[in-house]
C-alpha positions in Angstrom: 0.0 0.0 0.0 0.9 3.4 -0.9 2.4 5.5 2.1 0.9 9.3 1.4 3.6 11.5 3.3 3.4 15.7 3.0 6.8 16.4 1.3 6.5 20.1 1.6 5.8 19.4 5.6 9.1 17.4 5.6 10.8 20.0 3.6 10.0 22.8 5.7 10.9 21.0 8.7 14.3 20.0 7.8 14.5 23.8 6.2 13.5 25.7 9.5 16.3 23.0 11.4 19.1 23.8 8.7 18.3 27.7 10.1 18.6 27.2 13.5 21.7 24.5 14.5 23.0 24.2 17.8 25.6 22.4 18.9 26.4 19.1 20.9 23.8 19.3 24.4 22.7 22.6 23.3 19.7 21.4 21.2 17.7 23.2 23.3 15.5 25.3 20.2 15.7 22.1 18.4 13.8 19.9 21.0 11.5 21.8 21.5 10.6 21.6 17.8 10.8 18.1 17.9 9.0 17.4 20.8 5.9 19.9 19.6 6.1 17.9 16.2 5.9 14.6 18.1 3.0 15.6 20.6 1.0 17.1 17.7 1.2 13.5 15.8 -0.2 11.6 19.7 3.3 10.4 20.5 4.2 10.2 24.3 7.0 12.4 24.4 9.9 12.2 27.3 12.2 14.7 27.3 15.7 15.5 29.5 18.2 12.4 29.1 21.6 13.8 28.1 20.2 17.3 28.5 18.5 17.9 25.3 17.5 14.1 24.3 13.9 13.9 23.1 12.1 10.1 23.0 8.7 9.6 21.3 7.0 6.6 22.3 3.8 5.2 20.1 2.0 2.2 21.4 -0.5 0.0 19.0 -2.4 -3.4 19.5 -0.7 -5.8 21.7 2.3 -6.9 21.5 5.2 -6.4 23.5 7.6 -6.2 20.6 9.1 -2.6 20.3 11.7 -0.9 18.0 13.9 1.8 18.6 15.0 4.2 15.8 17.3 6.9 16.4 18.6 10.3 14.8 21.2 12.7 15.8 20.0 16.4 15.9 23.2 18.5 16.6 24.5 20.5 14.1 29.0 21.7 14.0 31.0 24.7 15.6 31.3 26.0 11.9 30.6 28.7 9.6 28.4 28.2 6.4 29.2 29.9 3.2 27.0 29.7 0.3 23.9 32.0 -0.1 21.0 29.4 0.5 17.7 31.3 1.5 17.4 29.2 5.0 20.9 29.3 5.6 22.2 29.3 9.2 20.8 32.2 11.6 23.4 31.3 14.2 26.9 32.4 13.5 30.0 30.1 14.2 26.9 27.1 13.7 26.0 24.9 10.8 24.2 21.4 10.0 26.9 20.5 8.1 26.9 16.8 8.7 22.9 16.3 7.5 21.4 15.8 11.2 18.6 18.2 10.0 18.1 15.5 7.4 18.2 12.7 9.6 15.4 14.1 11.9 12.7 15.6 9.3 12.9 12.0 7.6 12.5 10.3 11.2 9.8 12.9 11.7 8.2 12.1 8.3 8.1 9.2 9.3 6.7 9.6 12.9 3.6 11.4 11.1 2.7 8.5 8.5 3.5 5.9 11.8 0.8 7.2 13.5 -1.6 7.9 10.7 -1.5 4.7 9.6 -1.2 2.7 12.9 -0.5 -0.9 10.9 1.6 -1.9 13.5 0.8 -4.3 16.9 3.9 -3.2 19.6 5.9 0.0 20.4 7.7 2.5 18.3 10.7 4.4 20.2 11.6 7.5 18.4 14.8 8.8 19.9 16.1 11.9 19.0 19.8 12.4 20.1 22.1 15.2 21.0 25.5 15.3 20.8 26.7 12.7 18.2 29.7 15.0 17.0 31.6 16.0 20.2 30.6 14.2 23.9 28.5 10.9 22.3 25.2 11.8 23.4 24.2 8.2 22.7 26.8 7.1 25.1 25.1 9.7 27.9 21.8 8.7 27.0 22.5 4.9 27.2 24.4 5.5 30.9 21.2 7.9 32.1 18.9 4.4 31.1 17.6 4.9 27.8 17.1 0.9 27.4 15.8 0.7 31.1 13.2 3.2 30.4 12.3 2.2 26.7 13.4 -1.1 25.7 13.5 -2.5 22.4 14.2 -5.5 20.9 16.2 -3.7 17.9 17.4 -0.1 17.3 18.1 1.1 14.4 20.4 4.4 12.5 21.1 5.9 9.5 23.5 8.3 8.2 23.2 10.2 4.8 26.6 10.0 2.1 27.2 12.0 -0.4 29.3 9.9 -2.1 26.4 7.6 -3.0 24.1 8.2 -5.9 20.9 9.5 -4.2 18.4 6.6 -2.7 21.6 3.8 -2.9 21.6 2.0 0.7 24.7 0.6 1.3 25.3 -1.8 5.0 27.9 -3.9 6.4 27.4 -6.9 8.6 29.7 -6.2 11.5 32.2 -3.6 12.0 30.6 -0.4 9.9 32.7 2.4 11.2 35.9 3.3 13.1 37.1 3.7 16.6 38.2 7.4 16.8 40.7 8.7 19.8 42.8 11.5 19.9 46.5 12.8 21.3 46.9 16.1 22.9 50.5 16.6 22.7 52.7 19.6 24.6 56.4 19.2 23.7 58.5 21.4 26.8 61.3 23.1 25.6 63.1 26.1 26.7 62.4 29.7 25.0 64.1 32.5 23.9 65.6 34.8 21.1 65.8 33.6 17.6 68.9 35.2 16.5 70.3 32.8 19.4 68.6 29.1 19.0 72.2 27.4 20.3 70.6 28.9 24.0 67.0 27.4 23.8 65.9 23.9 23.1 63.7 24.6 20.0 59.6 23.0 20.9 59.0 23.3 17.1 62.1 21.1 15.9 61.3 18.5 18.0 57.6 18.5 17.4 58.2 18.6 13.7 60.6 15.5 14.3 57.6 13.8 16.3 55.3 14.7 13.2 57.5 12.6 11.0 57.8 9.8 13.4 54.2 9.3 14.0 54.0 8.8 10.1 56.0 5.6 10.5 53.0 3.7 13.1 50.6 2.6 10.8 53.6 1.8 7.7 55.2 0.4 10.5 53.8 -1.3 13.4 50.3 -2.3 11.7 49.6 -5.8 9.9 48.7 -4.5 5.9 45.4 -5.3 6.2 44.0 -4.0 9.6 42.8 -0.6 8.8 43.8 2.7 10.9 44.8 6.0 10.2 46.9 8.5 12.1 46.7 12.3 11.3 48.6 15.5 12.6 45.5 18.1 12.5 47.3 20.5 14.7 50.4 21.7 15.2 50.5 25.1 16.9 54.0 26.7 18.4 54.8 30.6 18.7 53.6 33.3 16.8 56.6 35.7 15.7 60.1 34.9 13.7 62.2 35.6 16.6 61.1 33.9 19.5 61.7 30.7 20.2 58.2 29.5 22.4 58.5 27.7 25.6 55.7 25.0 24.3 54.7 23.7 20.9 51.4 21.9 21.1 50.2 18.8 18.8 46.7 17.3 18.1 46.7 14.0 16.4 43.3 12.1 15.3 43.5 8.0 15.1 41.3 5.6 13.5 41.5 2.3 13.8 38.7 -0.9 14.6 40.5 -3.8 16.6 41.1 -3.2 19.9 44.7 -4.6 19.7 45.7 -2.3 16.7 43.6 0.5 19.0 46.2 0.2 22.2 49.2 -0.7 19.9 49.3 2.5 18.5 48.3 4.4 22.0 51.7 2.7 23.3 53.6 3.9 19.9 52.2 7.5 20.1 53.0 8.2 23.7 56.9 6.1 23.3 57.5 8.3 20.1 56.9 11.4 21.5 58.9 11.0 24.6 62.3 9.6 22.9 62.0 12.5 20.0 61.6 14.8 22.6 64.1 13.2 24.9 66.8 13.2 22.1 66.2 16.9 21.6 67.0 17.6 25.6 63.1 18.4 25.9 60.2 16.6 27.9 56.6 16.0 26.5 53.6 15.4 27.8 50.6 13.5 26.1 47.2 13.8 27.4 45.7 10.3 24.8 41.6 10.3 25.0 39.8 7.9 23.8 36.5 9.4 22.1 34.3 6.4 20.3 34.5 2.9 19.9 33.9 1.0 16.9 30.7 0.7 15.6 29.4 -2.9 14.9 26.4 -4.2 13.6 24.8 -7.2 14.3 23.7 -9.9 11.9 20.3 -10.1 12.1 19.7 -6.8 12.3 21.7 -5.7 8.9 20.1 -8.9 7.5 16.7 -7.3 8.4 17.7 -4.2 6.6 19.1 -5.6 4.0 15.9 -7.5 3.0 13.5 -4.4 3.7 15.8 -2.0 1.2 16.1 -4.5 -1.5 12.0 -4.7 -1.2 12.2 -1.0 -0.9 14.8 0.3 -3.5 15.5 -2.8 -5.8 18.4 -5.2 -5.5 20.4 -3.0 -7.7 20.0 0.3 -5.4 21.5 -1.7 -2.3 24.9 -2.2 -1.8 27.3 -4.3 0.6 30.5 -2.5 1.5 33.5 -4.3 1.3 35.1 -2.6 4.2 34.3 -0.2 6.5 33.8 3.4 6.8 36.9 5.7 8.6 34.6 7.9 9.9 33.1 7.5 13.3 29.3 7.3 14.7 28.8 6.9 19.0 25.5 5.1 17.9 27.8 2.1 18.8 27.4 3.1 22.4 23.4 2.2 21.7 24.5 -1.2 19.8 26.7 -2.3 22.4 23.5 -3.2 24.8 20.9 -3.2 22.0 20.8 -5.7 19.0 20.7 -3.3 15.9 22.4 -1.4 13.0 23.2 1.6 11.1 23.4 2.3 7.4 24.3 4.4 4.7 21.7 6.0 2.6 23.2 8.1 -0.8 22.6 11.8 -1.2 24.4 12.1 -4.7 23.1 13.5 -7.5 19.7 13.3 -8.6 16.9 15.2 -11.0 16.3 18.3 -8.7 19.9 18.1 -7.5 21.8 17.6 -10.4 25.4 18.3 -8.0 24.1 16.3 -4.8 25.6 17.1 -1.7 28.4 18.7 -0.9 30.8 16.5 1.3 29.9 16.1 4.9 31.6 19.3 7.3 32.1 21.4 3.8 31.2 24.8 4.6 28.4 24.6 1.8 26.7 21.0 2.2 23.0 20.8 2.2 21.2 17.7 2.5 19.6 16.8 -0.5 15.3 17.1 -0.2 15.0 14.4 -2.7 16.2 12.1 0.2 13.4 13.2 2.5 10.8 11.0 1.2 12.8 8.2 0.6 14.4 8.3 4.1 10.8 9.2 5.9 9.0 5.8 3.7 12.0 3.8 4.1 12.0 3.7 8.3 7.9 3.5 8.1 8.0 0.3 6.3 11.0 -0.6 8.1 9.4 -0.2 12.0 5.6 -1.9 10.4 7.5 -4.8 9.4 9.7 -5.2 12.7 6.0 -5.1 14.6 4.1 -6.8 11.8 0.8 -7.5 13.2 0.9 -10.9 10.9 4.0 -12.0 13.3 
């Protein structure tokens, strides 16, 4: 049967969202537009874990079967450039990543889900903050998400440009990387530039690090395990002739076994202290460890799989043949809920001959001719899951 959905509703939503983004656990505007969509539509709406977290609950029939299905809302400490008409109000703020997608599909969604009602169990709608910077989903799992709204299954998606528009693409099993990070201070001694012989030069020696570091993965990791270490800050001094007391490093890793993860923890910190040592200086390495993999289970990404080829056609689903470097904290959901997340294209298409831009470019937009795919896609997908046949 035909699922009728109000595309310029959708659209709107997701517009009025790209105009307004606010950061990780300060979704505050942004809840409140959720949570007024989702008690307009007869959900019961819970609002408050991890701050600005927003859950929509929708009971039908009988059954005690009940899904979850999730969508990040925060948008990135960045400016936008471009001259859409519903670009971003808030300076220094953007949806760069597609969350304002993500949620006016989910809400497209909640609307035909509740119209319809051809479902017997529970729907969990969970709307979650601060997937780019302190993993919300992490927060919201430790403040009792599952204890308060359990579900047999939860379930993500995140948009790529990379893919024609509509392609769904999944991966049984690890889907995304681990993601950690090195805050590195090399100590050195300052002072003038005309006299270097008298100092012991931060910048040398964190250059030498630099280079080192790019010997770990070429190095120390087996071909075929995949990780990725990368300098993106290196900040020391600001003038030709001073020599700065401190020269300060950030370094991003990537990586999916846990073996490969603290292998290259223990070659980051032991390369930074003998370069530094061997240039008379100390460092100090401050190593956090932000996300951890994310990994889908079987069952689940066999559930997908079979709704999207039913959905799109065989030939519009793909399976990846290795996983994704970025990083999602949905794995903090999947690691004490069966589920999975997927990949759903935002490429080019008829009213957007271009697609989207790349994900964090200055001038993405998430393609509209995704909304109604994305908003159909996770209504069939929850009416299966609580199939009153089943």
């Amino acid at each position: 049967m035909k699922i009728n959905l109000d595309l310029d509703w959708i659209r709107n939503i997701r517009r009025t969202l790209h105009q307004y983004p606010e950061i990780g656990l300060e979704e505050t505007r942004t809840a409140r537009m959720v949570a007024e969509h989702l008690d307009a539509l007869g959900y019961e709406v819970h609002e408050g874990l991890a701050r600005t977290g927003v859950i929509g609950r929708l009971q039908n029939g009988t059954s005690s079967r009940s899904i979850g299905i999730r969508a990040d809302m925060d948008g990135l400490p960045m400016e936008e450039k471009g001259n859409l008409s519903y670009a971003s109000r808030h300076p220094g703020k953007m949806h760069a990543c597609g969350h304002d997608g993500h949620m006016a599909m989910l809400l497209g969604a909640a609307r035909a889900l509740a119209e319809r009602r051809q479902f017997d169990g529970t729907i969990h709608l969970i709307f979650q903050p601060a997937e780019e910077n302190v993993g919300g989903a992490r927060i919201m799992v430790k403040e009792g998400l599952f204890d308060r709204f359990p579900c047999d299954a939860v379930f993500a998606l995140h948009n790529a440009p990379q893919l024609p528009a509509g392609q769904f693409a999944l991966k049984e099993g690890p889907i995304m990387a681990a993601v950690d990070e090195a805050w590195i201070t090399v100590h050195g001694r300052g002072g003038h530039g005309a006299y270097p012989e008298n100092t012991a030069d931060p910048i040398v020696a964190g250059a030498s690090i630099v280079m080192a570091l790019q010997t770990i993965v070429s190095r120390n990791i087996q071909a075929f395990d995949p990780a990725v270490v990368t300098v993106g800050s290196f900040q020391g001094g600001a003038v030709s002739n001073i020599i700065p007391e401190e020269a300060k490093l950030v370094v991003g890793i990537r990586s999916f076994d846990e073996t490969t993860r603290q292998v290259i923890e223990d070659r980051i910190t032991r390369i930074c202290e003998h370069q530094a040592q061997s240039y008379g200086m100390s460092v100090t390495v401050d190593y956090r460890k932000s996300y951890d993999a994310t990994v889908n289970d079987g069952p689940q990404t066999d559930f997908i799989r079979q709704q999207a080829i039913a959905f799109a056609g065989r030939d519009n689903v793909i399976e990846l043949n290795k996983p994704a470097m970025g990083s999602e904290d949905f794995t903090y959901m999947l690691q004490v809920c069966p589920g999975a997340i997927f990949f759903i294209g935002t490429g080019a298409s008829p009213q957007s001959p271009s697609g989207s831009k790349p994900l964090h470019h200055p001038e993405y937009d998430f393609n509209d001719d995704i909304l109604p795919i994305g908003a159909e896609f996770w209504t069939r997908l929850a009416e299966s899951f609580l199939c009153p046949d089943t």
